[in-house]
Jmol script that loads the backbone (N, CA, C; Angstrom):
load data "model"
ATOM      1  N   UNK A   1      -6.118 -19.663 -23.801  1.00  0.00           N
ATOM      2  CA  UNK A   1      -7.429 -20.195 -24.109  1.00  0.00           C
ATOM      3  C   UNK A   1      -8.231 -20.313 -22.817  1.00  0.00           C
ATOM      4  N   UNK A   2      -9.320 -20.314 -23.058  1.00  0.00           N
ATOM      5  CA  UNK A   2     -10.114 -20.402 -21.675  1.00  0.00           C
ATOM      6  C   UNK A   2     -10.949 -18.914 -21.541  1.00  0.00           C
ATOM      7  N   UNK A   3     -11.910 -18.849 -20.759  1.00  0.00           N
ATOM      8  CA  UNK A   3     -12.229 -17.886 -20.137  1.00  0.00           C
ATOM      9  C   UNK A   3     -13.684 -18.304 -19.040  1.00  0.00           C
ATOM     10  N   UNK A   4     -13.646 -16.682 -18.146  1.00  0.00           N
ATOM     11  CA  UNK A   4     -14.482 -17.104 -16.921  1.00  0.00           C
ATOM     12  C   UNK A   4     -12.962 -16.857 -16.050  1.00  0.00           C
ATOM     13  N   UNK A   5     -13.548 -18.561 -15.127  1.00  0.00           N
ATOM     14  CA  UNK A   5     -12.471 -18.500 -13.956  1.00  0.00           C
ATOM     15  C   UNK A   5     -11.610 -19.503 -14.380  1.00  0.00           C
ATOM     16  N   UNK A   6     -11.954 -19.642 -15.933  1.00  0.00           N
ATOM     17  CA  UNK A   6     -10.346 -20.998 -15.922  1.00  0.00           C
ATOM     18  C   UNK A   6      -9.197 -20.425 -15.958  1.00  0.00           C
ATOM     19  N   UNK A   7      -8.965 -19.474 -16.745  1.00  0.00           N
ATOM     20  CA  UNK A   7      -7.374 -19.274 -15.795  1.00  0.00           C
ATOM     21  C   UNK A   7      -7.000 -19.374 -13.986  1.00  0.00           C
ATOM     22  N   UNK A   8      -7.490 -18.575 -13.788  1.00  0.00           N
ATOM     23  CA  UNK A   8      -7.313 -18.954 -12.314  1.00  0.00           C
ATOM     24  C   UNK A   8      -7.760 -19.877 -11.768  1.00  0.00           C
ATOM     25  N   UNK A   9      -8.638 -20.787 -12.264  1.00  0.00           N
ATOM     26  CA  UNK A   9      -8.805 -22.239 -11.842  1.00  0.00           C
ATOM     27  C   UNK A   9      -7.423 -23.085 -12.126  1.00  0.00           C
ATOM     28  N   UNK A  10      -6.524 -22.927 -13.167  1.00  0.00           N
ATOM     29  CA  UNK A  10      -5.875 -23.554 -13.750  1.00  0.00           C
ATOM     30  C   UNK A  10      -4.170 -23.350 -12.311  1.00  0.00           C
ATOM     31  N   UNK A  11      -3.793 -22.152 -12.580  1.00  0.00           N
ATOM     32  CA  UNK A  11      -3.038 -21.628 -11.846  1.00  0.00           C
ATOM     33  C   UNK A  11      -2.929 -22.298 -10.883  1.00  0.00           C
ATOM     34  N   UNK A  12      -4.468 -22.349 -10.023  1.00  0.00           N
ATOM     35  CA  UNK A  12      -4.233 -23.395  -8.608  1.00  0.00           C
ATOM     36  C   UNK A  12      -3.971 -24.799  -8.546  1.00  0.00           C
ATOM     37  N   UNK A  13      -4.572 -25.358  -9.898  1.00  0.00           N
ATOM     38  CA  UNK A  13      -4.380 -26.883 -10.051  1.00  0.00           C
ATOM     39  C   UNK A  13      -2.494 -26.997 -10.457  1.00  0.00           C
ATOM     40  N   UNK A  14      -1.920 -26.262 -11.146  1.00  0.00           N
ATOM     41  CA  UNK A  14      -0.757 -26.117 -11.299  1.00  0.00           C
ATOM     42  C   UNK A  14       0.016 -25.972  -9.908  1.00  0.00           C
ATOM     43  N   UNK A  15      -0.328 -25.074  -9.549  1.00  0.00           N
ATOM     44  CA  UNK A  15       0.694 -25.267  -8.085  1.00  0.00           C
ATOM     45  C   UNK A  15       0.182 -26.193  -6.957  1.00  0.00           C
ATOM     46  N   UNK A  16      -0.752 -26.835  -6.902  1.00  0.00           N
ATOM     47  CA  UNK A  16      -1.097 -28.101  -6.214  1.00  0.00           C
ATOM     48  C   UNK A  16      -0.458 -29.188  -7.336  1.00  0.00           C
ATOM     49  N   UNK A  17      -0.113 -29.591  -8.062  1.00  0.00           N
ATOM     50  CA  UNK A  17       0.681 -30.547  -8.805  1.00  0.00           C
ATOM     51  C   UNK A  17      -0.232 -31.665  -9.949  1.00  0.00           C
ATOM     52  N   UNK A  18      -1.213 -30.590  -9.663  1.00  0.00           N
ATOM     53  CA  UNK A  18      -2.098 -31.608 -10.946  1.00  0.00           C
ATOM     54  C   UNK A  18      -1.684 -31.332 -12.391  1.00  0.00           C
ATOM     55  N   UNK A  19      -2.136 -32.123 -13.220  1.00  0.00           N
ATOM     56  CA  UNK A  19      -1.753 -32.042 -14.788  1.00  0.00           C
ATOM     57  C   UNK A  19      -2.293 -32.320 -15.612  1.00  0.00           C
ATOM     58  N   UNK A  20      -2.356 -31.662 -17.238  1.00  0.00           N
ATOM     59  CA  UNK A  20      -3.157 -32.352 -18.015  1.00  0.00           C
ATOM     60  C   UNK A  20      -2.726 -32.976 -18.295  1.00  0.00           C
ATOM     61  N   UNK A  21      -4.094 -33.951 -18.522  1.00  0.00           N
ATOM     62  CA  UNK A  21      -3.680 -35.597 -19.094  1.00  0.00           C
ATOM     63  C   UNK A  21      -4.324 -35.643 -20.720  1.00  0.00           C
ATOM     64  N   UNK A  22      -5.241 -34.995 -20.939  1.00  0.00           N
ATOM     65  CA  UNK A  22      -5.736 -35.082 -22.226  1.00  0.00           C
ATOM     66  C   UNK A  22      -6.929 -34.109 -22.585  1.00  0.00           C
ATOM     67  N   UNK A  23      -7.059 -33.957 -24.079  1.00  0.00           N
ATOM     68  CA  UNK A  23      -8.090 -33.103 -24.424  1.00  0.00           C
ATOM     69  C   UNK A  23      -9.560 -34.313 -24.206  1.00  0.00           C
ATOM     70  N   UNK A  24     -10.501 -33.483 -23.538  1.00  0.00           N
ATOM     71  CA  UNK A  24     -11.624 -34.361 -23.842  1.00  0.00           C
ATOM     72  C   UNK A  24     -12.800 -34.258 -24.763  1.00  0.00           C
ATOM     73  N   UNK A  25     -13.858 -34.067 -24.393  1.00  0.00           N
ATOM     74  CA  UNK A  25     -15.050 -33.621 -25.470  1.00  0.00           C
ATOM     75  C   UNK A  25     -15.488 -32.471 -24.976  1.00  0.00           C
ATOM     76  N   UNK A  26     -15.726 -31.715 -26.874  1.00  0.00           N
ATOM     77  CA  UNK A  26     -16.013 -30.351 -26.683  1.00  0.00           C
ATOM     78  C   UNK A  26     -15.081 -29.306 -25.951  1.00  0.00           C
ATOM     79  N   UNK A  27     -15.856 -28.777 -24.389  1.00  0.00           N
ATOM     80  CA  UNK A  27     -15.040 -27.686 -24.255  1.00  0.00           C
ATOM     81  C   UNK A  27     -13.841 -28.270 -23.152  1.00  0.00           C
ATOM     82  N   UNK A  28     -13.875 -29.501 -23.007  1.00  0.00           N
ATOM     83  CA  UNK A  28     -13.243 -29.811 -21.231  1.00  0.00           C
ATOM     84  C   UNK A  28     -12.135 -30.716 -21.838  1.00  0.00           C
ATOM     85  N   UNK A  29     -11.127 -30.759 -20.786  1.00  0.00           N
ATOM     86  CA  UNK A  29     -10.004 -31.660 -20.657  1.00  0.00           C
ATOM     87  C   UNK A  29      -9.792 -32.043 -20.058  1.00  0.00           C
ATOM     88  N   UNK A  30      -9.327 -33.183 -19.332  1.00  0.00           N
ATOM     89  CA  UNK A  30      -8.892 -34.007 -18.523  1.00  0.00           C
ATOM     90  C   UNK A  30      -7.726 -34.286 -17.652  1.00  0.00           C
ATOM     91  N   UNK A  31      -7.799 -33.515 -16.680  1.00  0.00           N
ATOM     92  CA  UNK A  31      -6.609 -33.460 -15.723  1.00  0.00           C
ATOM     93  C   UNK A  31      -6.580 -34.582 -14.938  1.00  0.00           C
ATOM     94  N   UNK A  32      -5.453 -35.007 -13.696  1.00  0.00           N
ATOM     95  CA  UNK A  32      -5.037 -35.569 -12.882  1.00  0.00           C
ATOM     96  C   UNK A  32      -4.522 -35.292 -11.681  1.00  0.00           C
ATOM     97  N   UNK A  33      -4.697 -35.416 -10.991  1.00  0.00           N
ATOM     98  CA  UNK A  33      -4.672 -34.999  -9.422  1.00  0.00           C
ATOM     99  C   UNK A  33      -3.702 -36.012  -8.539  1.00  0.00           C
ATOM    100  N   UNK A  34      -2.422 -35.836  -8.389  1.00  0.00           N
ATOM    101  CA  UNK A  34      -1.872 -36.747  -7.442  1.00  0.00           C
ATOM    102  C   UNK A  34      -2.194 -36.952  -5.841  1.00  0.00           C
ATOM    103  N   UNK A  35      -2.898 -35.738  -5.934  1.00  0.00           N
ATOM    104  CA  UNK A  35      -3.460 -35.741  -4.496  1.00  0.00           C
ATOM    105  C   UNK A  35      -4.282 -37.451  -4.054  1.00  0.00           C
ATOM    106  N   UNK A  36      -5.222 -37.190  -5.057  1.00  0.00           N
ATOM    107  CA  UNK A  36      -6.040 -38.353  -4.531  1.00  0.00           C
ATOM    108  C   UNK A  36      -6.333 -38.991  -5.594  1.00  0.00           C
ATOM    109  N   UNK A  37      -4.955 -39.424  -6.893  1.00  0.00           N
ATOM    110  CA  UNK A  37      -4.835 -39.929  -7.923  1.00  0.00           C
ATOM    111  C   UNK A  37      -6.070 -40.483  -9.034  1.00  0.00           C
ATOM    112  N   UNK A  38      -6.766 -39.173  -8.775  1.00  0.00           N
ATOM    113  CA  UNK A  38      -7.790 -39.191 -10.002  1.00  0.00           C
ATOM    114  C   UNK A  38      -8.246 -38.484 -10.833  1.00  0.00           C
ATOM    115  N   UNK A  39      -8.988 -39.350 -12.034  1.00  0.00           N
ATOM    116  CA  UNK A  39      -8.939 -37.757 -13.162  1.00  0.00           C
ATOM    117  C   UNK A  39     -10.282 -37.331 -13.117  1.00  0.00           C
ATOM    118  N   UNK A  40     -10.069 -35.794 -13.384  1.00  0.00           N
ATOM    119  CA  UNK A  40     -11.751 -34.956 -13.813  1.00  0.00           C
ATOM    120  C   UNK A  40     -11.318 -34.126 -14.888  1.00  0.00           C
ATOM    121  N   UNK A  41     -12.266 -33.629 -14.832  1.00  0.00           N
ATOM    122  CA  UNK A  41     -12.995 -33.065 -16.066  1.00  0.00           C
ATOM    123  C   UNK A  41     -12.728 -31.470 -15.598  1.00  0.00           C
ATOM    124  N   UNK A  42     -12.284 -30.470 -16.455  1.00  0.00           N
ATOM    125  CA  UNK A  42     -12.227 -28.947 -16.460  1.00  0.00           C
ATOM    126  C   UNK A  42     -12.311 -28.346 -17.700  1.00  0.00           C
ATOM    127  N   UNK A  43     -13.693 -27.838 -17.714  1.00  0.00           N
ATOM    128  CA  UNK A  43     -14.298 -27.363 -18.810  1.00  0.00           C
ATOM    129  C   UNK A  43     -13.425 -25.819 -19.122  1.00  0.00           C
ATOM    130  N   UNK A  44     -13.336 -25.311 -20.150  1.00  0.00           N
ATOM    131  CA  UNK A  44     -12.215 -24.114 -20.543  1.00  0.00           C
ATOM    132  C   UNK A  44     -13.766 -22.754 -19.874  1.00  0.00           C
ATOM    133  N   UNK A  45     -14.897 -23.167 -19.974  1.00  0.00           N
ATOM    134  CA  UNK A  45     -15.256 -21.601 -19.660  1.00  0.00           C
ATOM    135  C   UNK A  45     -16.373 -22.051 -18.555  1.00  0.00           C
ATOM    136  N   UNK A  46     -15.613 -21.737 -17.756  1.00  0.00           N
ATOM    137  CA  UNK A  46     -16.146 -21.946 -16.051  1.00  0.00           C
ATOM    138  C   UNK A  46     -16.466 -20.197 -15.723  1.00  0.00           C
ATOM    139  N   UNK A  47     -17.539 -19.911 -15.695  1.00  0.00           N
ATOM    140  CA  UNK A  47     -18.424 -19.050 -14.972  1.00  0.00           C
ATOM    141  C   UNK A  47     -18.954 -18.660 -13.655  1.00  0.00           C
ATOM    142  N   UNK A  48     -19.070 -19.862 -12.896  1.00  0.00           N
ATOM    143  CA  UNK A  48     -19.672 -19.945 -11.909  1.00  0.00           C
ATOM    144  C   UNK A  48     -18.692 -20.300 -10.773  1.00  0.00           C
ATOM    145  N   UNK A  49     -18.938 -19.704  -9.607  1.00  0.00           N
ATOM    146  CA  UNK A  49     -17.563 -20.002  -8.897  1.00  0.00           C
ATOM    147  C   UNK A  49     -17.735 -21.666  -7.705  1.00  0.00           C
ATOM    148  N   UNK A  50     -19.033 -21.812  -7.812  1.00  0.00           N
ATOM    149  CA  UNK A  50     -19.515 -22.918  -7.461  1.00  0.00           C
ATOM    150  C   UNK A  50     -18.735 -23.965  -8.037  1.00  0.00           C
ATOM    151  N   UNK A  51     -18.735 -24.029  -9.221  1.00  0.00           N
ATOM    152  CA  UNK A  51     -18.361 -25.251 -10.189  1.00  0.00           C
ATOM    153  C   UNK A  51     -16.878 -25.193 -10.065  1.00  0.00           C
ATOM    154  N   UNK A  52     -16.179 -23.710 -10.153  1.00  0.00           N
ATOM    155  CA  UNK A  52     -14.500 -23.825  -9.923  1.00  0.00           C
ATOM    156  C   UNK A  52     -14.161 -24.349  -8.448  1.00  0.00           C
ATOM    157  N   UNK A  53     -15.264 -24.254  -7.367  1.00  0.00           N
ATOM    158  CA  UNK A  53     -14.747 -24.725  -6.357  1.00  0.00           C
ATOM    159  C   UNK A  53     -14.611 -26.155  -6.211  1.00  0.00           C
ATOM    160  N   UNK A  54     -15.782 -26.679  -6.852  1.00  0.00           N
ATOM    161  CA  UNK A  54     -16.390 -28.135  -7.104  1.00  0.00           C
ATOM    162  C   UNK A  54     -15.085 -28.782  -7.739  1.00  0.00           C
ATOM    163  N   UNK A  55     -14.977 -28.555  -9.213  1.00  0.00           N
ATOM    164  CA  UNK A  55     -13.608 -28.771  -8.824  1.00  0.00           C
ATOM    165  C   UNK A  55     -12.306 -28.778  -8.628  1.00  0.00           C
ATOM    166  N   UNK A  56     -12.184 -28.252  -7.898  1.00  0.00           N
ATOM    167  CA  UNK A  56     -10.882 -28.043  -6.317  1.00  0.00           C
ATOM    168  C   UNK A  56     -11.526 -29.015  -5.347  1.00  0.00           C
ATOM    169  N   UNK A  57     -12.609 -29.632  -5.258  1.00  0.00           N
ATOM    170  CA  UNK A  57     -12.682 -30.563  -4.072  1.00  0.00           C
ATOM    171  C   UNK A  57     -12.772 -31.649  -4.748  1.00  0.00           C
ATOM    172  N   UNK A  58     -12.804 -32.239  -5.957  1.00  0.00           N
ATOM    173  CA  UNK A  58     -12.778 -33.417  -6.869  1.00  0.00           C
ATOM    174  C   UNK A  58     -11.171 -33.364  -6.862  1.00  0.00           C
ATOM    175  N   UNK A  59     -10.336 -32.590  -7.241  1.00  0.00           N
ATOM    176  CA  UNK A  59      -8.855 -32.535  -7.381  1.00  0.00           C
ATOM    177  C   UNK A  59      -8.415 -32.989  -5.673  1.00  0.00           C
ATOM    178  N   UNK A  60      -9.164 -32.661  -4.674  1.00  0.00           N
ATOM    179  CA  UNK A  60      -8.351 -32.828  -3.421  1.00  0.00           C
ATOM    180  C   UNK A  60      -7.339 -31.487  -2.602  1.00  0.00           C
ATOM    181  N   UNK A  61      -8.211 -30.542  -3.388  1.00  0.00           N
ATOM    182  CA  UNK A  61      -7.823 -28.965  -2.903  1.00  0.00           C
ATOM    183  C   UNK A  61      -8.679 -28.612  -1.689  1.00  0.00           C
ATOM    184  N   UNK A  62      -8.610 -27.728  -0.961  1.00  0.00           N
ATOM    185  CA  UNK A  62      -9.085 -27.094  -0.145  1.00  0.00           C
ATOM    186  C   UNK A  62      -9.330 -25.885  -0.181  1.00  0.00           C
ATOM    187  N   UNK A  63      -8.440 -25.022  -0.577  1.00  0.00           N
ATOM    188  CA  UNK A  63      -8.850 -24.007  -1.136  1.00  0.00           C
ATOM    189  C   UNK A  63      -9.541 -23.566  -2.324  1.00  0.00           C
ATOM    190  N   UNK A  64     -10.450 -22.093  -2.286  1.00  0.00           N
ATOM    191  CA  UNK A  64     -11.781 -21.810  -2.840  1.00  0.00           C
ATOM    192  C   UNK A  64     -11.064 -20.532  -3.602  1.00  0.00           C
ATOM    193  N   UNK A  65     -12.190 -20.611  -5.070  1.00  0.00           N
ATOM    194  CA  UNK A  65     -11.755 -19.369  -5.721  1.00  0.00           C
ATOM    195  C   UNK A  65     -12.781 -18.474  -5.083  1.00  0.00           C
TER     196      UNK A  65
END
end "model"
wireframe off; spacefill off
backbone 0.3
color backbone group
């Protein structure tokens, strides 16, 4: 499910150790970030590579798609 850059948005949050925590509203769900133990929001059809980077720096990533 997903499309755009959420798969490969997803991939990276997976091997940085984040997780889903829940379905949210509409198209997004709600992950968790042990990095900097907080949750956001990742919408399933991310387009823009702005927004996949955005967040990777809400998760506490550094690296860019």
């Amino acid at each position: 499910m997903g499309s755009g850059l959420y798969p490969q948005l997803k991939e990276i949050l997976l091997a940085y150790g984040c997780y889903f925590v829940r379905q949210g509203k509409g198209s997004h769900e709600i992950w968790r970030s042990d990095i900097t133990s907080k949750a956001f929001s990742v919408p399933y059809t991310i387009v823009s590579k702005h927004t996949a980077n955005a967040i990777l720096r809400q998760a506490g990533i550094k690296e860019e798609i």
